[in-house]
C-alpha positions as CSV (number, residue, x, y, z in Angstrom):
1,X,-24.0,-42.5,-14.0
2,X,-21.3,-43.0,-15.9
3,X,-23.3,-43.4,-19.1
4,X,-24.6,-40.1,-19.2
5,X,-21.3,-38.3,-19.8
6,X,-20.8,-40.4,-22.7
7,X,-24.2,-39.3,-24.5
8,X,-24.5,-36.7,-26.9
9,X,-26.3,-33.7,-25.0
10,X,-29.4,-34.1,-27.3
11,X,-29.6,-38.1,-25.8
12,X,-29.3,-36.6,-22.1
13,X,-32.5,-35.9,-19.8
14,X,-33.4,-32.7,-18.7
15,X,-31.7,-32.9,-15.6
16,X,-28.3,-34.0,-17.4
17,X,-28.3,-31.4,-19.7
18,X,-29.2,-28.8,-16.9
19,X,-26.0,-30.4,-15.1
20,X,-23.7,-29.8,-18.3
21,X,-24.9,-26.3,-19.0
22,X,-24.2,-25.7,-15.2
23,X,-20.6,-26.9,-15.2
24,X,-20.0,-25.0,-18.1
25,X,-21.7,-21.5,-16.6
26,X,-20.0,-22.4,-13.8
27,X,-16.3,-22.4,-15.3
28,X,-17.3,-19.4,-17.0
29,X,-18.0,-17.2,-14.2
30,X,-15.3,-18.5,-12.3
31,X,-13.0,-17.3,-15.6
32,X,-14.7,-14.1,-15.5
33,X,-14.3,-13.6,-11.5
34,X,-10.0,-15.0,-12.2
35,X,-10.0,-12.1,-14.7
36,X,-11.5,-9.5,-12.5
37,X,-9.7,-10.4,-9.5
38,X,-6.3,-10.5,-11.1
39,X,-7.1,-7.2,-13.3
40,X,-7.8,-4.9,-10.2
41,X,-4.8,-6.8,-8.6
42,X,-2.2,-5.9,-11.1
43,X,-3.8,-1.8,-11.2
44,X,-3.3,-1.8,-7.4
45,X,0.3,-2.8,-7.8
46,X,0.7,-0.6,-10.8
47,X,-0.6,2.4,-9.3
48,X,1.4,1.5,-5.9
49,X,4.4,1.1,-7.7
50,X,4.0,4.3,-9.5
51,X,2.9,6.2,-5.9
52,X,5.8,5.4,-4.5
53,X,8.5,6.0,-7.5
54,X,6.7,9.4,-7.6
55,X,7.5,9.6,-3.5
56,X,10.8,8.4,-3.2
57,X,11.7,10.9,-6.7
58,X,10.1,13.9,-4.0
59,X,6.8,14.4,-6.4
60,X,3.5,15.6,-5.2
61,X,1.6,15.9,-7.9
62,X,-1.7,18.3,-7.8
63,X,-3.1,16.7,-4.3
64,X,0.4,17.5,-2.6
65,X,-0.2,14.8,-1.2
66,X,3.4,14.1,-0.5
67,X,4.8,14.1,3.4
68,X,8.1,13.9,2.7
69,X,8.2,17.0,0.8
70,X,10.1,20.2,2.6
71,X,7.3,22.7,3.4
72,X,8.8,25.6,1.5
73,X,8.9,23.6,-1.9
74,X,5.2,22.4,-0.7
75,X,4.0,26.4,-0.5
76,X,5.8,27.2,-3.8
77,X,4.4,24.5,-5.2
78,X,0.6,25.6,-3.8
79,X,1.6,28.6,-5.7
80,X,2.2,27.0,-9.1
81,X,-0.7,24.6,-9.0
82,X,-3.9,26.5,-6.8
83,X,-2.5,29.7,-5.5
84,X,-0.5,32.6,-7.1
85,X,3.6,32.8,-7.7
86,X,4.3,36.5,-6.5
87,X,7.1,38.3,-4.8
88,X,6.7,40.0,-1.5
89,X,7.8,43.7,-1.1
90,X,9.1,42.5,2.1
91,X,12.0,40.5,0.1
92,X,15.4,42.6,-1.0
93,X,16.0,42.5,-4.6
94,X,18.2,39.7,-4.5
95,X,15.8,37.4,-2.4
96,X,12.8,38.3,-5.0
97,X,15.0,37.7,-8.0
98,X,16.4,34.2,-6.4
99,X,12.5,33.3,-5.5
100,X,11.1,34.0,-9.3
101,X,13.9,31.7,-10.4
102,X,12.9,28.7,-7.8
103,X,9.4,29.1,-9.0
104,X,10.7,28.9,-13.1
105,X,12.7,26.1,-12.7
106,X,10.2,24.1,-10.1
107,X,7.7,24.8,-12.8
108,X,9.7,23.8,-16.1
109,X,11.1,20.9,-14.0
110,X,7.6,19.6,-13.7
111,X,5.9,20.0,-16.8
112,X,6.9,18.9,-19.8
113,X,7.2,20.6,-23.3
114,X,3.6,19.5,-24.2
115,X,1.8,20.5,-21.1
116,X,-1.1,22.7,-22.1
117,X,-0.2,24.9,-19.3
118,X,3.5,25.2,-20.2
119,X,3.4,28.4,-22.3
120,X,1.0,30.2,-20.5
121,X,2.7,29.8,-17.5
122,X,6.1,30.2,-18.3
123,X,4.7,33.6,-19.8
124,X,3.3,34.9,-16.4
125,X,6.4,33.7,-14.8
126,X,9.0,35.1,-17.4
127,X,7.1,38.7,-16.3
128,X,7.4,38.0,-12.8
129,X,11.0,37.7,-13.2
130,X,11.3,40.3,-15.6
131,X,9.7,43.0,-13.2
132,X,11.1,41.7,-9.7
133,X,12.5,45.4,-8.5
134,X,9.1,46.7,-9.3
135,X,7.0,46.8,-6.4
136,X,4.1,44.3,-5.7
137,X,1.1,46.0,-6.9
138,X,3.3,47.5,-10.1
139,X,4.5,44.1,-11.3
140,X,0.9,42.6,-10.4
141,X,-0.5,45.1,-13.0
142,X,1.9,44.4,-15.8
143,X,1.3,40.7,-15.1
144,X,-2.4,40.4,-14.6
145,X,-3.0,39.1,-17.8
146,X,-0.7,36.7,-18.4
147,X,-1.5,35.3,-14.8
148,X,-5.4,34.8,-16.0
149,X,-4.7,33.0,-18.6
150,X,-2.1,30.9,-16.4
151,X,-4.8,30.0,-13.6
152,X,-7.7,29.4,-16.9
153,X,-5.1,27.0,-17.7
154,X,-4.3,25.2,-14.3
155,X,-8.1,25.3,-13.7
156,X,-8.7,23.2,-17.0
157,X,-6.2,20.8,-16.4
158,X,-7.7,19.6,-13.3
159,X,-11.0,19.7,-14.5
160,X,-10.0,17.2,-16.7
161,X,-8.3,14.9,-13.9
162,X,-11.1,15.2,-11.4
163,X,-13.3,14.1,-14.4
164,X,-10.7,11.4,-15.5
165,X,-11.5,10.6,-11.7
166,X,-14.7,10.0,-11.9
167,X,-14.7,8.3,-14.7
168,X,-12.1,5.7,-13.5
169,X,-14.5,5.4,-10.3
170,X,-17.5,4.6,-11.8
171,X,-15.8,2.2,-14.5
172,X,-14.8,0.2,-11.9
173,X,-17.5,0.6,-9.6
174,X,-19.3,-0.9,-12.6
175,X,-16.8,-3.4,-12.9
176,X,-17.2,-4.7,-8.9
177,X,-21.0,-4.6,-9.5
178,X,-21.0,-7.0,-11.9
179,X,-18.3,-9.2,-10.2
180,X,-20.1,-9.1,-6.9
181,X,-23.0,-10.6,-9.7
182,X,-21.2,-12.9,-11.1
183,X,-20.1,-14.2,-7.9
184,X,-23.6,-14.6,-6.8
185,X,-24.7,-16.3,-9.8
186,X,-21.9,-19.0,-8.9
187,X,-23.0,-19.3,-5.6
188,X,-26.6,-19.9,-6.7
189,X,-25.2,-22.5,-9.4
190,X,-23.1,-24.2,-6.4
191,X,-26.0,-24.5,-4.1
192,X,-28.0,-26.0,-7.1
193,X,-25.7,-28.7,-7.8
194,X,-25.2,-29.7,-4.0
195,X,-28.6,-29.7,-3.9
């Protein structure tokens, strides 16, 4: 009755002021669902805005989870990242030295002055080139060190990313649980009021 909204809440029944305090949870979870909805809406577009700059630019990333990249920059790349930059015996001279030099400037290309791995692995590297007419297991030994503190290095860094990760994931897995609450909770306050 148009009365009632005119009263002062303490002057309302029971049921009236049960009907205010639902409108008012009511707009608040519907603020609260706006705001979740339209946060996960602009990190999708972020991220696939940032996916595909990082595609069309020829980047892989860790994953390599590019297609579009040429297979022998993807198997260098393996190298840098999981496996192990080294020279084959089966190259000439030329071919070994013109190899170490694709894997120094794919590596400084993609990391920056202030990568943690950047001086350990330019270090490994810079020995790899220095020692590319020795043979295989001759420039392996002289290197060895260097390349364990290199792959200490790459194994840290994603460490931290798969724990970055996982700790995206379960932020917003906590973040859709209490959305798919909230939106319950409405629904309950909806059926209540048709009732």
């Amino acid at each position: 009755h148009p009365t009632a909204a005119a009263m002062p809440p303490a002057e309302m029944g029971v049921s009236g002021r049960y009907e205010e305090y639902s409108k008012k949870e009511i707009h608040f979870v519907e603020t609260e669902l706006k705001d979740w909805f339209l946060q996960r809406r602009f990190t999708m577009e972020r991220n696939m805005a940032i996916k595909k700059a990082l595609d069309d630019n020829n980047f892989m990333g860790l994953s390599m989870a590019n297609s579009s990249v040429p297979d022998a920059q993807k198997a260098m790349w393996s190298d840098l990242v999981q496996g192990k930059p080294e020279l084959s015996d089966s190259l000439s001279t030329n071919a070994r030295q013109m190899k170490s030099d694709m894997y120094t400037k794919m590596f400084k290309d993609a990391s920056d002055l202030d990568h943690p791995c950047r001086i350990p692995g330019s270090e490994y590297l810079q020995c790899v080139q220095s020692n590319v007419k020795d043979a295989s297991k001759t420039r392996q030994m002289k290197c060895v060190s260097l390349f364990s503190t290199f792959d200490a290095c790459r194994k840290g860094v994603l460490q931290q990313q798969s724990q970055a990760l996982e700790n995206a994931m379960v932020k917003q897995d906590i973040a859709d649980r209490r959305a798919k609450a909230l939106f319950e909770r409405r629904s309950i306050l909806l059926d209540a009021k048709t009732a």
